[in-house]
C-alpha positions in Angstrom: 92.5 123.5 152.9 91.4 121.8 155.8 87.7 121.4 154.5 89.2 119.9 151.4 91.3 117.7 153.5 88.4 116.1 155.6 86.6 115.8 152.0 89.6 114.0 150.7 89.2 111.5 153.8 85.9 110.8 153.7 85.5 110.2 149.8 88.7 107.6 150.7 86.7 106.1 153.2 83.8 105.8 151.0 85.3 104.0 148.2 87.0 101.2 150.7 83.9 100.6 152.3 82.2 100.2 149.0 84.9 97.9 148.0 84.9 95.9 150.8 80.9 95.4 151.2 80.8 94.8 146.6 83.9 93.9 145.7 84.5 90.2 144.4 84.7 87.5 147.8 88.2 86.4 146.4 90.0 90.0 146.4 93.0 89.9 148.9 92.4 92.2 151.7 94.9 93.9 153.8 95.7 92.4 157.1 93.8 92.6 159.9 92.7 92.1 164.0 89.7 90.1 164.8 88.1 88.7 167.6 86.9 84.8 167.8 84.8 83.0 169.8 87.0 79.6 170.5 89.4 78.5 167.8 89.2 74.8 167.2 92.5 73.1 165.1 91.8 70.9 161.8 94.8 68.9 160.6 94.9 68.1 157.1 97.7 65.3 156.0 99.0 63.9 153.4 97.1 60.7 153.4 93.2 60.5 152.1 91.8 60.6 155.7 89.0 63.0 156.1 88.6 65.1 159.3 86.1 67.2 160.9 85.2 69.6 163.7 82.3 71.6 164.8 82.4 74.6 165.0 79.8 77.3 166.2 79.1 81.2 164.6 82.0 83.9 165.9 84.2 80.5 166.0 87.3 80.2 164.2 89.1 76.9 162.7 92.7 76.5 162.3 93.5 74.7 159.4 97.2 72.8 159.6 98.5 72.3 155.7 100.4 69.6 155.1 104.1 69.5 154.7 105.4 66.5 154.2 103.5 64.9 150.9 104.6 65.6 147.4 101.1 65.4 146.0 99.3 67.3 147.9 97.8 70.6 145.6 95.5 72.5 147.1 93.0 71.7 150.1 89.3 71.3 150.4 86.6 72.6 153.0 83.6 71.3 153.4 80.5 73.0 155.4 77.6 71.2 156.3 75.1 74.8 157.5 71.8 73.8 159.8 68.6 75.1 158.7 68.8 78.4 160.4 71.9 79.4 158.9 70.4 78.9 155.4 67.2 80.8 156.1 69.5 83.7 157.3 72.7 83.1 155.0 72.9 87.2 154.8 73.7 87.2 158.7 76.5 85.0 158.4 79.7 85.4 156.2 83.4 83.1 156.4 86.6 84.5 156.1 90.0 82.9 155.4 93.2 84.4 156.5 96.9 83.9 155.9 99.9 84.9 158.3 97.8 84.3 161.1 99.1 85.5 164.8 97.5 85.0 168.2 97.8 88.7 170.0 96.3 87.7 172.9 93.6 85.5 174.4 91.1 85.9 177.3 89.0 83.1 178.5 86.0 83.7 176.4 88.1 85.1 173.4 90.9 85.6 171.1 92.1 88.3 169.4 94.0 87.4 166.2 96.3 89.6 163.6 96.0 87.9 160.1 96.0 89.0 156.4 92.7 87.8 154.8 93.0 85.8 151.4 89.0 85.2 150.3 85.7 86.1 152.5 81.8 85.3 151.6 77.9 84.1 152.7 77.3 80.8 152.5 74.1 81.4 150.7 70.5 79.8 151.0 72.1 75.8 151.0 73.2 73.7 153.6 76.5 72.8 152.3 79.4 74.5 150.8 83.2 73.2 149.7 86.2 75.7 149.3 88.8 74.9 147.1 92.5 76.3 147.9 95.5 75.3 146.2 98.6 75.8 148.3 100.9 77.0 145.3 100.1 79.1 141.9 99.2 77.8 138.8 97.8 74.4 140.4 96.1 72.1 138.9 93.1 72.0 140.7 89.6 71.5 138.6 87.5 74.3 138.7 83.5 73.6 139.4 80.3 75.1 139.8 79.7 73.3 143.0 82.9 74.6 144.9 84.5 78.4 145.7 87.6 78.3 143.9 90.5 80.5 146.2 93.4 81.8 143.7 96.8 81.5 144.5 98.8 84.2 144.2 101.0 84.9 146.9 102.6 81.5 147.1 103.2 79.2 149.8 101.1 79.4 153.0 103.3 78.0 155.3 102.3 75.7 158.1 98.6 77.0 158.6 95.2 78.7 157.1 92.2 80.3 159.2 88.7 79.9 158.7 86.6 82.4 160.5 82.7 82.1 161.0 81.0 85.8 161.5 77.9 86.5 162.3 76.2 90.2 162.1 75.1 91.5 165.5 71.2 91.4 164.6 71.5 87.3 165.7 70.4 86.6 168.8 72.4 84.9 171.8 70.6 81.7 170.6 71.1 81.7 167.3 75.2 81.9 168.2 74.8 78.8 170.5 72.0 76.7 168.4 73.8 76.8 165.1 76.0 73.9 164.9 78.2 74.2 161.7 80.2 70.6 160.8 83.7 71.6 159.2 85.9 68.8 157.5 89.0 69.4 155.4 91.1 67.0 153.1 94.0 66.9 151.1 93.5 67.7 147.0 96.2 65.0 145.1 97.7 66.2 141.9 97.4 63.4 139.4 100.4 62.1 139.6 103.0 59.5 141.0 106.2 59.1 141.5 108.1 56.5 139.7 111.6 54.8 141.1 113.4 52.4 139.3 116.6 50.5 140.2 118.8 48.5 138.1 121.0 45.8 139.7 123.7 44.6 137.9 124.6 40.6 138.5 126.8 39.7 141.8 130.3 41.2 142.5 129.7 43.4 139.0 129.0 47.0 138.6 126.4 48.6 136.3 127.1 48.6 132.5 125.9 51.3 130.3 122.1 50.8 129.0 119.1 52.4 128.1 116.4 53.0 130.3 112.6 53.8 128.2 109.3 54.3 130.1 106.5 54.1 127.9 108.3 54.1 124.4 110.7 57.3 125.9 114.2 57.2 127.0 114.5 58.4 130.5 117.4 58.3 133.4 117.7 57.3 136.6 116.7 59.7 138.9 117.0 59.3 142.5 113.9 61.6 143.3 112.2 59.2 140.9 109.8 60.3 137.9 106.5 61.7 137.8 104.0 60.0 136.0 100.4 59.4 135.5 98.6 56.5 137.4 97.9 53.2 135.0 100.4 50.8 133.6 103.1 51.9 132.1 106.0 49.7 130.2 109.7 49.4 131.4 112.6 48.2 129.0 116.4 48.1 129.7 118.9 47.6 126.6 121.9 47.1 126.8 125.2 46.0 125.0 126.4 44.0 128.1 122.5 42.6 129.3 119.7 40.8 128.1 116.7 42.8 127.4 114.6 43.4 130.1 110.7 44.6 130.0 108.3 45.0 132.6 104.7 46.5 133.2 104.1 48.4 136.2 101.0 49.3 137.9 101.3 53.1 139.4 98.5 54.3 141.5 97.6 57.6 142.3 99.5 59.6 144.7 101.8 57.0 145.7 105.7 56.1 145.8 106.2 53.1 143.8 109.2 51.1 143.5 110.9 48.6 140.5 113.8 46.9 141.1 115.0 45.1 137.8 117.8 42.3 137.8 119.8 42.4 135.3 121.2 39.4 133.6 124.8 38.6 131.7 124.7 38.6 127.8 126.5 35.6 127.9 124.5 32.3 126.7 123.3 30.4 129.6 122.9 26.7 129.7 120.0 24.8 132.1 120.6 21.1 131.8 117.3 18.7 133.0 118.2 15.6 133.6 117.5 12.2 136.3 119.4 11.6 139.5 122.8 9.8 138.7 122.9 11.3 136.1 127.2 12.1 134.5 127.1 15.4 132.9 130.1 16.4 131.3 130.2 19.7 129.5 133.8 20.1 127.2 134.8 17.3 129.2 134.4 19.1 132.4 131.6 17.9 135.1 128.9 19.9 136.1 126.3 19.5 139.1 123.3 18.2 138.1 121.5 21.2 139.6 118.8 22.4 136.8 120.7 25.7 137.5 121.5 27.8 134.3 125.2 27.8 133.6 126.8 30.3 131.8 129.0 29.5 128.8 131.4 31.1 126.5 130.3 32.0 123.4 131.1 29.4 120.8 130.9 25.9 120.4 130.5 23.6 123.2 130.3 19.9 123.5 127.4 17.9 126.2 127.9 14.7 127.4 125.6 12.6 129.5 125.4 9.0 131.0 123.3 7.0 133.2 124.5 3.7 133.6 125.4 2.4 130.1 123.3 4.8 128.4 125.2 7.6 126.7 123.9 11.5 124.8 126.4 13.2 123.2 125.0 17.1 121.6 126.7 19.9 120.2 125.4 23.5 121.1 126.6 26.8 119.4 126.6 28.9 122.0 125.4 33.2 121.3 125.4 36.0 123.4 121.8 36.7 124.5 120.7 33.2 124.1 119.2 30.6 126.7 119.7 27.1 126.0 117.9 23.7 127.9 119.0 20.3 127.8 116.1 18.0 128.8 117.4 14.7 129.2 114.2 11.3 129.1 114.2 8.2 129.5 111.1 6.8 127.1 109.8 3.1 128.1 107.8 1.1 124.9 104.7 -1.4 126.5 104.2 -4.2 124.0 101.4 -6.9 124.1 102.5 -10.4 123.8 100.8 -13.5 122.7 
């Protein structure tokens, strides 16, 4: 029994070191303790800004996710590999780990406890870019320029780890001569956010109406709406407003804001006329502002003087109408002989 046991083991032991040394880079792996080099911090935000480090072979980079943007998918990492690395890409391998805990650190290392999510050589080119989206089912582009990271386990909280590993046949040199630029940014979904207000007119509240983006009806939302970036067409109707329609501009990734005014049904009235001007409207004055004045709907009588000239007009006043009243004075030059 005891010989069967220890063959047991070591066929065990075969297979997982088969698996790890040929299995596919992406394949979760267990968690695990490693030593680093120096660990140097890259902060990815929300914002477009790309940011680098350099970082040497047995270093590690700690990546900080961002929490506070909407858009933000996924991440990318970008490597920029000297010469030397590419002539010996099978001496050098990367690793990226979740969960990641600092056990202990010494002054020329640190020991850290993390569960590793994708690990592979860079290959015989002096660049690489890692794609890793920070939720499933992302919608990240897949290339054949970039390593692609599934998603599987959800969210990665507030940080990632990169690892840099090099095999023990390097030299001493190589570790300290190998220079390896590291820069990370944020990958947007294609999407914005949409807000919309309506404000009702002074001292009144809101009226029922119908909101459409695009042709669709929608509702007011205070988180806003998602939508794609380009222009996109915004109408109100309503039983107690004029129609209102707009075209809005959304760009990528961004908040925008629309704050649409909306206007009484009732017929409004703008009168133009000369200073000194007498305007009476159903025998009532009215300012001579070139204001719109709102009027019942119905008919309504307009009278204006200046000095002993006189207009009288008769308007039939609608709901959802605009009216003007343009008041001239015309001079006729004759040639005498």
């Amino acid at each position: 029994m005891p010989a069967k046991n220890s063959l047991r083991l070591l066929v065990a032991f075969s297979c997982t070191l088969a698996f790890s040394l040929f299995g596919q880079a992406y394949r979760p792996l267990s968690a695990e303790t490693f030593t680093v080099a120096s660990v140097h911090t890259l902060s990815v935000s929300s914002t477009e800004d790309k940011k680098s480090i350099t970082a040497l072979i047995n270093d590690a980079v700690e990546i900080l996710l961002p929490q506070e943007g909407d858009y933000v998918q996924g991440i990318e990492i970008n490597f920029k590999l000297p010469q030397k690395i590419a002539e010996h890409h099978e001496k050098v391998s990367w690793s990226v780990y979740k969960d990641n805990l600092l056990v202990y650190s010494e002054d020329n290392s640190s020991v850290y406890s993390g569960t590793r999510i994708a690990l592979g050589s860079f290959g015989n080119y002096l660049s690489m870019v890692l794609k890793i989206p920070l939720y499933p089912n992302s919608a990240i582009k897949r290339d054949a320029y970039s390593y692609y990271i599934p998603n599987t386990s959800g969210s990665y909280g507030e940080k990632l780890l990169i690892r840099i590993q090099g095999s023990r046949q390097l030299s001493e040199e190589d570790l300290k001569s190998c220079p390896i630029e590291i820069s990370a940014k944020p990958i947007f979904i294609e999407k914005s956010r949409l807000f919309i207000r309506l404000r009702p007119p002074a001292g009144k509240e809101v009226q029922p109406c119908t909101l459409f983006v695009d042709g669709k009806p929608c509702t007011l939302d205070k988180n806003g709406m998602l939508v794609s970036p380009g222009i996109h067409d915004i109408s109100v109707t309503s039983d107690f407003y004029r129609n209102e329609l707009r075209a809005v501009t959304v760009e990528n990734a961004k908040d925008t804001y629309v704050e649409i005014e909306l206007r009484d049904i009732a017929p409004l009235l703008r009168i133009i006329a000369p200073d000194g001007t007498k305007i009476l409207l159903d025998e009532q004055p009215v300012a001579n502002t070139q204001n719109y004045i709102p009027l019942s709907q119905g008919e309504h009588t307009l009278r204006l003087k200046l000095g002993n000239y006189e207009v009288i007009r008769s308007i039939t006043a609608l709901n959802g109408r605009s009216y003007s009243v343009n008041l001239t004075l015309e001079a006729t030059v004759t040639v005498e002989e």
